[in-house]
N, C-alpha and C positions, 0 to 999 in steps of 0.2 A: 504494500500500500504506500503509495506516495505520499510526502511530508504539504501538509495544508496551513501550517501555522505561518506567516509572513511578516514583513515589517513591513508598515503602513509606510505609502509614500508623505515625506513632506507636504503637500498639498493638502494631501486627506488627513494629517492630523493638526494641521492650522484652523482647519474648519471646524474638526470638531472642536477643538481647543476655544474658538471662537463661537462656538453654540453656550459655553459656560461664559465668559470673559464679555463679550457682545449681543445679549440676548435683543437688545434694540439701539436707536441711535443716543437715548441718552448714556448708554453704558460707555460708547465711542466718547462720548463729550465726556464723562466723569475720567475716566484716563487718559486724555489727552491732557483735560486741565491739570491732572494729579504729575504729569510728567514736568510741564512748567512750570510746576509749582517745586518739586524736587528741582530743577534747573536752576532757584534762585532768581525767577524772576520777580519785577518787581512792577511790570503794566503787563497785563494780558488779553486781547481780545476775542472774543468770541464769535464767529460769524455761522449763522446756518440758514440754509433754504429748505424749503418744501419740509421742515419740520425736521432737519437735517437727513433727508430718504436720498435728498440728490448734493447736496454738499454740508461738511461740517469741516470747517477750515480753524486754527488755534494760533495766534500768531501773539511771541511773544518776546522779549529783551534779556530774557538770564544766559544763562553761562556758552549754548551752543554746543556744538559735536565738532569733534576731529573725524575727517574721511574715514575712518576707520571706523569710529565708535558710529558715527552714521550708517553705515552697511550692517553694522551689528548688533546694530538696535533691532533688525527687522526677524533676525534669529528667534528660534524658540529657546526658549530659559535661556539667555542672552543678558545680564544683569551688571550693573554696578554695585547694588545694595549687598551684597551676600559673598563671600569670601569661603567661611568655615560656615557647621550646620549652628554654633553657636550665638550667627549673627543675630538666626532666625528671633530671638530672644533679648533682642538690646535696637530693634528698630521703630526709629522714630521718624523715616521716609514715609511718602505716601504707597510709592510702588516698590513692587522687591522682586516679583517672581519673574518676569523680564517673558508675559507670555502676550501683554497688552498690542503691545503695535504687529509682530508675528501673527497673530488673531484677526485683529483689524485689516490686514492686508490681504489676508488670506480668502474675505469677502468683500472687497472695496477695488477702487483706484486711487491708488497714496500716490499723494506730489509731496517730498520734503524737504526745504530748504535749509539748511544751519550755516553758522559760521561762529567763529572762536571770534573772540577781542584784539587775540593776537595774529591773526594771519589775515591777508589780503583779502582772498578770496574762500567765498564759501564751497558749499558740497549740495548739489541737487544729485534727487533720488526719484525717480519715477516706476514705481511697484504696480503690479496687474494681476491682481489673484494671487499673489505670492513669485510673479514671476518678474523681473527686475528686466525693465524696459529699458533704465536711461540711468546711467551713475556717470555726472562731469563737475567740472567746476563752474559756480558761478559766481558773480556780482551780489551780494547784498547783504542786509547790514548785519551787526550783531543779534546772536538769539535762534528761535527757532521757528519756520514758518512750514505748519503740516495742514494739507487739505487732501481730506477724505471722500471722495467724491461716491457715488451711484452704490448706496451699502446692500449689500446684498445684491448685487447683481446677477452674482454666478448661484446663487442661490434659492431660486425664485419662491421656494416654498415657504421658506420664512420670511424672505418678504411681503410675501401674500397673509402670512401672520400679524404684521404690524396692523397700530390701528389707522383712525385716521387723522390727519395732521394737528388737530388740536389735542388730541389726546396725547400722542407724541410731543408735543410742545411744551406739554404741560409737565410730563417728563423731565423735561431738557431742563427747562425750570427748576423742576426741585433739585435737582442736581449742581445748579449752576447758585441756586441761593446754600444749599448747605456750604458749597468751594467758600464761596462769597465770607458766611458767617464766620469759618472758623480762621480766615483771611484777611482780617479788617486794613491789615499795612499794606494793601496789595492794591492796587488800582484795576480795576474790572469794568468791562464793558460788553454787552450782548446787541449783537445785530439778527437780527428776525426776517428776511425777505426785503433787506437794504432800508428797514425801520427797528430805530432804536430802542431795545425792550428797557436795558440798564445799561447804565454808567456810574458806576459806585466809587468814589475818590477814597483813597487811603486818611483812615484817621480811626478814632475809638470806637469799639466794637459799639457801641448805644448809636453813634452813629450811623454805622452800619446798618442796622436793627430797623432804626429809622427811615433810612435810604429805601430799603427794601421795602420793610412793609408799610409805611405811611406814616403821616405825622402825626397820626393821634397814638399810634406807640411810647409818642412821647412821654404822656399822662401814665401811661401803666408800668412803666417799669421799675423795678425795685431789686436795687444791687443784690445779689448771694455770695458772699465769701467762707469760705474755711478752709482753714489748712494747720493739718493735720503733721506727725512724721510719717504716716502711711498713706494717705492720696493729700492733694490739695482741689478745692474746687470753688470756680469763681463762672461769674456771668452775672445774669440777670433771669429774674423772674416776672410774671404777670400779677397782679392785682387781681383779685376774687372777683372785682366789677365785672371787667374784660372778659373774664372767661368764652370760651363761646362751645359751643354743640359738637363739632368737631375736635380731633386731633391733629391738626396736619401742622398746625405750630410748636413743635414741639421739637427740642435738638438738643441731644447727646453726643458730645465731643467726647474722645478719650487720646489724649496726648496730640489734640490736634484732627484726629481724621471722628470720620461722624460715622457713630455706632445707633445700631437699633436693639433698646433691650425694653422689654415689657417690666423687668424685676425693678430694672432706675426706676422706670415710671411709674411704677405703683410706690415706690417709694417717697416719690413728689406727691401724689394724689393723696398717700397718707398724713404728710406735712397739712394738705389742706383742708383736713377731716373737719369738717362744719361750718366753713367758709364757702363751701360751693354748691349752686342750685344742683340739683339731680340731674343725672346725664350729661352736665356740663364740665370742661378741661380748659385748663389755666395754658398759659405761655411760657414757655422757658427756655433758652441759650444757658446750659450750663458746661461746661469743659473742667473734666478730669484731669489732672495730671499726674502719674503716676510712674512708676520708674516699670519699664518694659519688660522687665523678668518676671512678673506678678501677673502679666497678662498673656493672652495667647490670640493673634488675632490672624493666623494661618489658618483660620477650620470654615472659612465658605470664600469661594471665588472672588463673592465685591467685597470684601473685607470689611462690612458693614454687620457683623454677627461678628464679636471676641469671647474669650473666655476669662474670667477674671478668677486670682487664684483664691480669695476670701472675697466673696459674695453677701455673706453678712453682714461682714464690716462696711463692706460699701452701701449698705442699702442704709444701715443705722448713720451713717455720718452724712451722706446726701438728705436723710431726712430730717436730720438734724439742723444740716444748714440752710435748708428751706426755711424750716419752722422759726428759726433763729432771723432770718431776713422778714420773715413775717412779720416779727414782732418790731423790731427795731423799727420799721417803716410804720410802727402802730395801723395795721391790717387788721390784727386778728383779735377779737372781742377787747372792748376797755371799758376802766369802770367809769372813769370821767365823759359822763355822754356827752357834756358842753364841748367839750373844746375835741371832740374827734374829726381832726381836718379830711381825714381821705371821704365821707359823704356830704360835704355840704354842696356838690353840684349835685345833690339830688334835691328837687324841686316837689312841692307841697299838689303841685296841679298831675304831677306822674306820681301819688302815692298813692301805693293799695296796702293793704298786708303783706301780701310776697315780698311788696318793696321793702316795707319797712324789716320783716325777716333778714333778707339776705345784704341789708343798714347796717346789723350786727346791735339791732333792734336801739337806736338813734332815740333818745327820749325825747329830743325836741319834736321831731318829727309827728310823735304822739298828740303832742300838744296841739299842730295843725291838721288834725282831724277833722270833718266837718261834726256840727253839735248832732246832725240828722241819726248819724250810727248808735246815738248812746242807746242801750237796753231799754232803756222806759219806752224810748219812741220807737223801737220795736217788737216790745208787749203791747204796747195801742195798737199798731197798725195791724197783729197777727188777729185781734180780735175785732176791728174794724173792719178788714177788707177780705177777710176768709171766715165765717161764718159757718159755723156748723162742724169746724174742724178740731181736732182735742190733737195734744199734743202727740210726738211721736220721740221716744227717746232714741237718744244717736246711738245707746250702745246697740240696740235689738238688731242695728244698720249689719253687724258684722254677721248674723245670725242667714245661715240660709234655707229658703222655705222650703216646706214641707215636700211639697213637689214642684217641678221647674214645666212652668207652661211657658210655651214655646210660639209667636205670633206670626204668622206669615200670611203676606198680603198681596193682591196685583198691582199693579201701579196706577191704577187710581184709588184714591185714599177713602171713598166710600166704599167699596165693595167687598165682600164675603170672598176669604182668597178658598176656603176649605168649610167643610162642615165635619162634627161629630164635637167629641169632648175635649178638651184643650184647646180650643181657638176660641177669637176673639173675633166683635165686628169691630169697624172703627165705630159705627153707629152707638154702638154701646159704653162709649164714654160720656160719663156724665156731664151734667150742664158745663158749659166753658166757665161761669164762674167758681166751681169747683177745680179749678187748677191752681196752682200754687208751686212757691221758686222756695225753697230749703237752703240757707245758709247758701244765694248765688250761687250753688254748684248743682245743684238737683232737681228737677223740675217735678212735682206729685199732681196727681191725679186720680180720680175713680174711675175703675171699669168694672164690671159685670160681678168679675170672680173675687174683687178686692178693690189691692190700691198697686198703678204701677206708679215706677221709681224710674225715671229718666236721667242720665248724667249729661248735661247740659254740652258739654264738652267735645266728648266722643261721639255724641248723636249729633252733631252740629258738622264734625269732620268727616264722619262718614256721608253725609250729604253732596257737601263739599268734592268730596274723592269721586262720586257719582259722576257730577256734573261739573267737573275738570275733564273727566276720563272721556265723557263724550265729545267736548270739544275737544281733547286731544285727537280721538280717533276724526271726527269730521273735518279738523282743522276748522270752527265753526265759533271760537270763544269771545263773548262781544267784549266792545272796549269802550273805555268813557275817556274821551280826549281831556286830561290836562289845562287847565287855564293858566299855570305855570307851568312848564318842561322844568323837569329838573336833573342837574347833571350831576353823576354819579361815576366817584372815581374806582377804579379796582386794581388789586392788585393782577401782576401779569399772568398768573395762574389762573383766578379769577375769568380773567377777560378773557385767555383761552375757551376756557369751560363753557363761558355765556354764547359764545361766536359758532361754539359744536352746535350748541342747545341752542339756538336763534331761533329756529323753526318750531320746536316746539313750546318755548317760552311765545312767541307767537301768537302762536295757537291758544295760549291760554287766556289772551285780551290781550297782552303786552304793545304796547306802541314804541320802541325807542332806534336810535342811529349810532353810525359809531363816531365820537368828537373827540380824534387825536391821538395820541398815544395812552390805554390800558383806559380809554373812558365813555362814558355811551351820555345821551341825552334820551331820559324818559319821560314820551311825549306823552305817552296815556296806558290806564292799565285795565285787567279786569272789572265787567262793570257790578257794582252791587256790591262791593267790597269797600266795608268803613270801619273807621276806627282805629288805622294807621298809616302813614306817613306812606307816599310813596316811595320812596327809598328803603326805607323798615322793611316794604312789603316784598323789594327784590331784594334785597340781599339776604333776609329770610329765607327766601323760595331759594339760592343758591347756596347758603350754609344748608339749609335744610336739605338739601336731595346730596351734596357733599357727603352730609352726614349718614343717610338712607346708603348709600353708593358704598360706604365702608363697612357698614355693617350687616347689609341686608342684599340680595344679588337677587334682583329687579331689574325690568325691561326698563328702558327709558321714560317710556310713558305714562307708566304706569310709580314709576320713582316723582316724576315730574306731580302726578293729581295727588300723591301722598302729598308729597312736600308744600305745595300752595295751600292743600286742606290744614295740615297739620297748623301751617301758618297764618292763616287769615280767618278762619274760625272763631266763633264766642271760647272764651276761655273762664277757667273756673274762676269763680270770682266777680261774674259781669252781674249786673242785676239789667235783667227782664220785662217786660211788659209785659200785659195778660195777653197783648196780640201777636207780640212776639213769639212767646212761649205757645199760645195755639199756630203760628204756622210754623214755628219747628217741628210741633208732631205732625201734622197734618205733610209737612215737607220729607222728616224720617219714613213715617209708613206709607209713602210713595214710591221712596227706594225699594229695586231689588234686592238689596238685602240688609231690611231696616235691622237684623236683631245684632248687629257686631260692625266693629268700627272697622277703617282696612288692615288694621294689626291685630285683628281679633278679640280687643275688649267688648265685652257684653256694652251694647248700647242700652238697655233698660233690662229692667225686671219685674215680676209682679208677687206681691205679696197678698197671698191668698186670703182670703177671710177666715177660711179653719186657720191659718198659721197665726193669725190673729188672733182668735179665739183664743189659741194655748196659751199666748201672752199673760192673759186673765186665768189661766184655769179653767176656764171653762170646756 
């Protein structure tokens, strides 16, 4: 039997090598940047077309290649960093394993230019799948100029994998803001289809921070220092205000290059244990420094997964130093309510309870209440304007009935969807002046078999999610023009993501253009929709399906009527009208499916009259 075991040609294992190392074009842009960064440069720019599919070009001023080290650079494990296996252990480089540009060529057309400080003339390099077109000398200046042209060309299967250009972009983005962050002495610039996304001038990392994500970062940030003899860790943290719904502001530095660990971050989230609304995550630029023998960050291709050799220690001193920046910046609960400076830009006309909760409960705040909430004038009004009604204690609320009747309806809200025992007509609710709003969160009623219990909230988004869905699908969503347009700035990720989603934000009433670099003008929005701010209501709609998008794996469309419902819906808390409150149920049992919201929360319930009765004993 003949020998079948072979050694792969060069070609074929450049590719494969490059299926781990170049999984899309932001991989190409993260090591190219990490290479000029190792080089000592000190300006670097960034240029990409079509989302970098047809060029990602990195031209930069540090140190340059010698002829040789340029030819060698394109080799597979072809390195500077690494000498003995001991090195692996004491590296504070960005790159080491020397498979990056071997990879990249291996699916690209690479043009590279270099030149030393010291020598006249530089070294072009022109590569073609790994096959070496053109090596001469030429003209120009110090540093190093590599352009990666038509990626994946020889490859078309995984090009046909990629997404579509804003998705990709938005890639390139994160990639190019973590370079940015843990680079603030660095001069950065990104070109986008020969329009400028960023230009970041070298100076302090708050700057930076600022540059990037907008000036009102300014207000939220609050220094983190500790240092330790076993780590040091400094940056900046977010304010409990700021917080927002997603994670995607969040970075972990460890000796400079940006790590993803979920253990840091629950270590921060417990720093902020009773300062943050539910399902909401703070801000933070924090960087580790730690001496390299402690760490191991050879165990995944992007070297954005390390391993740390004492894992508790780190998570107790990172938490430590959160909590300790907390307080210094007087964040986190004080006994002096007068003089607590971080809420007095909250305002007596946006206060509810939630506000004042998440105030860090602000006694002034209390003070400007209106006199309407006190108890007395809500013992009058219960037996003035609801008659016949006896109270209902909140604990029974937890108690579940006896049996679970279950309502299903057609879509018109008077008719009989079914007959036998367990259904309900609409007809059979009693008089409209027997409804009633519970503590602004609940809506009561009588029907047949008892009393249902509506949660004002989830019946109100499930509506919502209805009639988004069909305008999505019809493309059909009406709009109410604006008497002011207003211009709304975004970050470049942001304004990626909006520019994918155009058509279907669209679709949902949306009226806006685009004015400049990263900014739209919103001319009109969904009609029927009050009660906030136009702007509130889109940047809502785009944290919110962000945040749907990471945790939930959802069509577009269908991500898109969550996120507007979840958004512009009555919220717990809202007080009601008796007309109000009769055409949200008359609106719920219209829906296909009045009895659950689109996440599956019970939209009402009924409490039966036997389940009633045992209340009493009887």
């Amino acid at each position: 039997m003949s020998d079948i075991i072979q050694l792969l040609p060069d070609s074929i294992a450049n590719q494969i090598a490059a299926g781990e190392v170049v999984q899309r074009p932001a991989s190409a842009v993260k090591e190219l940047l990490e290479n000029s960064i190792d080089a000592g440069s000190t300006n670097i720019k960034l240029i990409v077309k079509e989302a970098g599919k047809s060029l990602i070009q990195v031209i930069d001023n540090g140190a340059g290649m010698s002829e040789n080290d340029a030819r060698m650079s394109f080799e597979r494990h072809a390195t500077s960093k690494l000498r003995k296996s001991e090195d692996l252990f004491s590296i504070r480089t960005m790159g080491f394993r020397g498979e990056a540009l071997a990879s990249i060529a291996a699916i690209s057309q690479v043009e590279l230019k270099t030149k030393q400080d010291e020598e006249e003339l530089g070294t072009l390099l022109q590569i073609d799948g790994s096959e070496l077109k053109k090596h001469e000398a030429v003209s120009c200046k110090t540093g190093t100029s590599i352009c990666v042209k038509n990626l994946f060309y020889n490859v078309p299967a995984r090009r046909n994998f990629l997404k579509s250009n804003p998705v990709e972009l938005k890639h390139i983005i994160d990639e190019f803001v973590r370079i940015a962050l843990a680079n603030p002495d660095i001069h950065l610039s990104f070109m986008q289809n020969d329009l400028e996304v960023y230009n970041l001038p070298p100076g302090k990392l708050s700057h930076r921070i600022v540059n990037i994500f907008g000036k009102n970062y300014k207000e939220q940030l609050a220094t983190c220092e500790e240092n330790t003899s076993h780590i040091n860790i400094r940056g900046y943290i977010g304010k409990p205000e700021f917080a927002k719904k997603t994670r995607g502001e969040q970075f972990f530095f460890a000796n400079n290059r940006f790590i993803k660990s979920s253990y840091l971050n629950h270590a921060v989230l417990n720093a902020y244990e009773g300062l943050l609304p539910e399902n909401h995550h703070p801000f933070y630029v924090l960087f580790i420094e730690i001496d390299p023998k402690h760490i191991d960050i050879n165990v995944h291709p992007t070297k954005t997964e390390i391993k740390f050799e004492d894992e508790r220690t780190m998570y107790a001193i990172i938490r430590s130093a959160v909590k300790q920046a907390l307080g210094t910046h007087n964040i986190t609960p004080t006994l002096d309510f007068e003089q607590d400076a971080n809420f007095q830009s909250i305002t007596s006309s946006k206060l509810s309870y939630q506000n004042v909760i998440s105030a860090k409960r602000d006694y002034e705040q209390f003070k400007k209440l209106p006199r309407e909430k006190s108890n007395l004038a809500n013992w009058e009004k219960l037996f003035d304007e609801n008659k016949g009604w006896t109270s209902f204690e909140s604990e029974n609320q937890g108690e579940e009935p006896s049996k679970e009747i279950t309502l299903t309806f057609e879509s018109a809200a008077n008719k009989i969807s079914s007959s036998g025992s367990g259904t309900e007509k609409v007809s059979d609710f009693e008089e409209k002046s027997s409804i009633t709003q519970i503590h602004h969160r609940y809506i009561m009623t009588q029907v047949k078999s008892g009393i249902m219990l509506i949660d004002q909230e989830v019946a109100h988004e499930r509506i919502l999610f209805e009639k988004f869905s069909k305008a999505l699908e019809n493309k059909s969503g009406a709009s109410q023009q604006y008497l002011f347009p207003q211009t709304l700035e975004l970050s470049p990720a942001d304004y990626a993501l909006v520019m994918e989603l155009k058509e279907e934000i669209q679709s949902l009433g949306f009226v806006f253009n685009e004015f400049g670099k990263s900014t739209i003008v919103i001319n009109g929005g969904p009609a029927d929709i009050t009660g906030t701010s136009e702007k509130e209501l889109f940047e809502g709609l785009i944290e919110q399906f962000k945040k749907n998008k990471a945790e939930l794996s959802l069509e577009v469309k269908e991500n898109m009527a969550r996120s507007i419902a979840k958004r512009s819906g009555i919220k717990a808390g809202q007080a009601l009208t008796g007309g109000e409150m009769n055409a949200l149920i008359d609106q719920l049992f219209a829906c296909e499916n009045p009895n659950y919201s689109p996440n599956g929360q019970l939209t009402f319930f009924i409490l039966s009259l036997d389940k009633i009765a045992n209340f009493f004993n009887k």
